[in-house]
C-alpha positions as CSV (number, residue, x, y, z in Angstrom):
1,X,1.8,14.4,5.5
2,X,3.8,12.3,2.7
3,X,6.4,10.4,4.4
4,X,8.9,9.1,1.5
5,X,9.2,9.0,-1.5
6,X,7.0,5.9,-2.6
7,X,3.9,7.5,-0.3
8,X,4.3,10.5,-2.8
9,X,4.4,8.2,-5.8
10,X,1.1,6.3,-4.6
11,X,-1.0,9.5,-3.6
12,X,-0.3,10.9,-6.9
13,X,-0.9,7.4,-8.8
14,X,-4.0,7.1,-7.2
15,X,-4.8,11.2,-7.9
16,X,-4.3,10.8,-11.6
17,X,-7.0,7.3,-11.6
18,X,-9.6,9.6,-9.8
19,X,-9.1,8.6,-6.0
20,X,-9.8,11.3,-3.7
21,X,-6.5,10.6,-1.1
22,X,-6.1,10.6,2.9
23,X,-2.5,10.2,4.6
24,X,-1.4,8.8,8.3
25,X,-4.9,7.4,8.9
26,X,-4.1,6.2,12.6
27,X,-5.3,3.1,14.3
28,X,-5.2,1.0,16.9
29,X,-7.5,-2.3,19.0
30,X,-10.4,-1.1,21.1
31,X,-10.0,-1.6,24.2
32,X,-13.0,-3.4,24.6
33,X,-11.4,-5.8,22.7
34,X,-10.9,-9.6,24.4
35,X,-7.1,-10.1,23.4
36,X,-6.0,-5.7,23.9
37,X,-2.8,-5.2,25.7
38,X,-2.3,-2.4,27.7
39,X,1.3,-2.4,27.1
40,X,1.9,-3.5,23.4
41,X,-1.5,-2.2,21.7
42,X,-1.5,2.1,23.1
43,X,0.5,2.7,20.8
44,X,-1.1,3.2,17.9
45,X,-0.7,1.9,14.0
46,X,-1.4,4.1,10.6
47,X,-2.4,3.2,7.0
48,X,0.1,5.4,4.9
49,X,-2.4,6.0,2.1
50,X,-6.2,5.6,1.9
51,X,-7.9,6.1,-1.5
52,X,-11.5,6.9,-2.3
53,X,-13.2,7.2,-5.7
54,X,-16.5,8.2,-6.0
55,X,-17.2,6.9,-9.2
56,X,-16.3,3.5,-8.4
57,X,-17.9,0.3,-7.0
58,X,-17.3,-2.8,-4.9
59,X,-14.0,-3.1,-3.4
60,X,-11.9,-0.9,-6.0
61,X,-13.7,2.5,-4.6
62,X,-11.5,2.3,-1.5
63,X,-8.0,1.4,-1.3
64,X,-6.4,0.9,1.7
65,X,-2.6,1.1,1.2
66,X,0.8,0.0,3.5
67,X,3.9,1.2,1.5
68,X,7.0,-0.6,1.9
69,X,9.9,1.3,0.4
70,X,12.5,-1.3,0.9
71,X,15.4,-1.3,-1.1
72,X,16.5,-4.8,-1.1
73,X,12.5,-5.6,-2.2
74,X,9.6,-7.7,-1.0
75,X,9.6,-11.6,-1.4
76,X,6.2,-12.6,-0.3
77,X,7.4,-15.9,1.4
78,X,9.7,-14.6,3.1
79,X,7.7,-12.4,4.9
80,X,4.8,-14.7,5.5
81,X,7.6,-17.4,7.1
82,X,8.7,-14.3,9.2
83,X,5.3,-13.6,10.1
84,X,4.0,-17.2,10.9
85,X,7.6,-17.9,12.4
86,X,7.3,-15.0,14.5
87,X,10.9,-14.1,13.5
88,X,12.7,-10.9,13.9
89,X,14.0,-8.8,10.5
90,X,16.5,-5.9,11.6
91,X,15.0,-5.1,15.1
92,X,11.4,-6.6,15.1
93,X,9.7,-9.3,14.8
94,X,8.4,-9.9,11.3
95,X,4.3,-9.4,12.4
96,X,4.7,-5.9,13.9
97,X,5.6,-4.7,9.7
98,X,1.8,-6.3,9.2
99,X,-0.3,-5.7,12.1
100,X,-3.5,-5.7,10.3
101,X,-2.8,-8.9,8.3
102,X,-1.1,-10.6,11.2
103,X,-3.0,-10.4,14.3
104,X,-7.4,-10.5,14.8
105,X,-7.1,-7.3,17.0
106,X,-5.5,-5.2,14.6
107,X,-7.5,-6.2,11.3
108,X,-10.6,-5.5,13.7
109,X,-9.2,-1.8,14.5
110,X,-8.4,-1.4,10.7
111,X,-11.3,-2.0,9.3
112,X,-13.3,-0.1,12.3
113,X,-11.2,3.3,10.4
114,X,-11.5,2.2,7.1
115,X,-15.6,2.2,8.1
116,X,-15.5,5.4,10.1
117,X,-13.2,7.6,7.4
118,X,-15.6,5.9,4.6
119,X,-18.8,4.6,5.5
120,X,-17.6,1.2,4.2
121,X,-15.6,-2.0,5.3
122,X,-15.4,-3.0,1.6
123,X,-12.1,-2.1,0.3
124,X,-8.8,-3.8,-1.0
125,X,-5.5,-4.1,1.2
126,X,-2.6,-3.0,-1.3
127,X,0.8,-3.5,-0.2
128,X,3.0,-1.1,-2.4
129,X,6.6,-2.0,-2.9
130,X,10.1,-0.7,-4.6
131,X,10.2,-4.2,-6.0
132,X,8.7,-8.0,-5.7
133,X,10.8,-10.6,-5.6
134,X,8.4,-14.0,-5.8
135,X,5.4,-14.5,-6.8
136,X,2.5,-11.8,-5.6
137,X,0.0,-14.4,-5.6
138,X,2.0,-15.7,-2.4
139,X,0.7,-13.0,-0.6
140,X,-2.1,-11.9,-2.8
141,X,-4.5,-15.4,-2.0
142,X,-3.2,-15.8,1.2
143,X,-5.5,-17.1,3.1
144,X,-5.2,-16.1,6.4
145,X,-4.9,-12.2,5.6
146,X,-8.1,-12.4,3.8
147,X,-10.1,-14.0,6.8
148,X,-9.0,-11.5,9.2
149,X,-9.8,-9.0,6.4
150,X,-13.5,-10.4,5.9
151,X,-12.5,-11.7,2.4
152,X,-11.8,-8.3,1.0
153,X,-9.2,-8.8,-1.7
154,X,-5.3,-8.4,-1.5
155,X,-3.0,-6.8,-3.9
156,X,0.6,-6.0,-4.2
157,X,1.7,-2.8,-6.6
158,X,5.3,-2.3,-7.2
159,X,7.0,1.3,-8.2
160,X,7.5,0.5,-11.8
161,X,3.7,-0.5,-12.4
162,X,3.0,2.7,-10.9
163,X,5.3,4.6,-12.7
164,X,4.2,3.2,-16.0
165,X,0.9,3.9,-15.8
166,X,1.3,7.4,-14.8
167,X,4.0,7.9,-17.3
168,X,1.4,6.5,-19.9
169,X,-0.9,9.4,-18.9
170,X,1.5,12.1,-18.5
171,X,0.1,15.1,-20.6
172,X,1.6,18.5,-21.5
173,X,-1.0,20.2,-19.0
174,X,1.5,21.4,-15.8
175,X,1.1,19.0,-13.4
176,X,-0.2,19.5,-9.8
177,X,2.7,17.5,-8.0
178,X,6.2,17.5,-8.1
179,X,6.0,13.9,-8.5
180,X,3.7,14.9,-11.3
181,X,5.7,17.2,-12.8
182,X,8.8,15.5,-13.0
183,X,7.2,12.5,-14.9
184,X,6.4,15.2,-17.6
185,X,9.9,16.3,-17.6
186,X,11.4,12.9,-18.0
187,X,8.4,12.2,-20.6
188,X,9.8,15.2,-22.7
189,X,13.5,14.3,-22.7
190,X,12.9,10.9,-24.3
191,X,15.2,9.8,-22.0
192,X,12.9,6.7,-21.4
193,X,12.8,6.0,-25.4
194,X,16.7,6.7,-25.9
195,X,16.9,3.9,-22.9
196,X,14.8,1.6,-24.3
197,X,16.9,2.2,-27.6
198,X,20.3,1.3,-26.3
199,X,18.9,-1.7,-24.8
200,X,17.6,-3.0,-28.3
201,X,21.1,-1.9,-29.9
């Protein structure tokens, strides 16, 4: 099941490179594990969107991605201070929004599924966002995301790369989504090109 909005955007951005797409993908430390917690690690995690393309090598065949469809946007500092700081943002502490980057355990169960759903542990992390604020290599070459990732590369995507691309290969074919389909829509209005227009004038 798509979740919001920006889970909807990614499945079908990822449909229209080639990616075959799996949703929810749940998760959580073995319990065999040194550091689980009975109490804080039952419950379990999920990657929102997992992408697989057949035709693809090397650590672009499987994408493994955490959508964060915050309004206010996604500095990268910020949220590494709130994660090393072990500071709250709203109601948790900054860490519980990144369990897999944040904590040994958690990288350890996500890249267990990632294996199990895939046959792989190669893959790249993408953190998908309504908008960056900073600098995405912040978070991108972080260093200790990649370690407890086993050096498998880092990326952030916001909504308007997404967008563009798939606006770029919008055709007059009906689409298959209603993301899909309203991209064409908006593609035969010109209201993108009458936008761009007023801007200039």
């Amino acid at each position: 099941m798509k979740e919001d909005i920006l889970e909807q955007i990614v499945d079908d951005y990822l449909k229209t490179k080639g990616y075959f797409t799996k949703h929810n993908v749940k998760f959580k430390p073995s319990k065999d594990d040194l550091d689980y917690n009975t109490k804080s690690d039952c419950v379990a995690s999920d990657i929102d969107v997992v992408g697989y393309h057949p035709m693809l090598a090397g650590a672009d065949r499987i994408w493994v991605v955490s959508c964060k469809s915050w309004q206010e946007g996604f500095d990268p500092r910020a949220r590494i201070d709130s994660i090393e700081g072990r500071r709250r943002i709203v109601s948790r502490e900054g860490w519980k929004y990144f369990r897999e980057l944040a904590k040994e355990k958690w990288a350890k169960a996500l890249v267990a599924e990632v294996r199990n759903l895939t046959g792989s542990t190669v893959f790249t992390h993408v953190t998908a966002v309504t908008k960056l604020k900073g600098d995405r290599n912040v978070w991108e070459q972080h260093q200790p995301f990649k370690d407890k990732l086993g050096g498998n590369p880092i990326r952030v995507i916001e909504l308007n790369e997404m967008l563009t691309d798939m606006h770029s290969r919008t055709g007059t074919a009906v689409a298959s989504s209603e993301i899909g389909r309203l991209l064409q829509v908006i593609k035969a209005s010109g209201w993108l090109r009458k936008d761009e227009s007023t801007k200039q004038n």
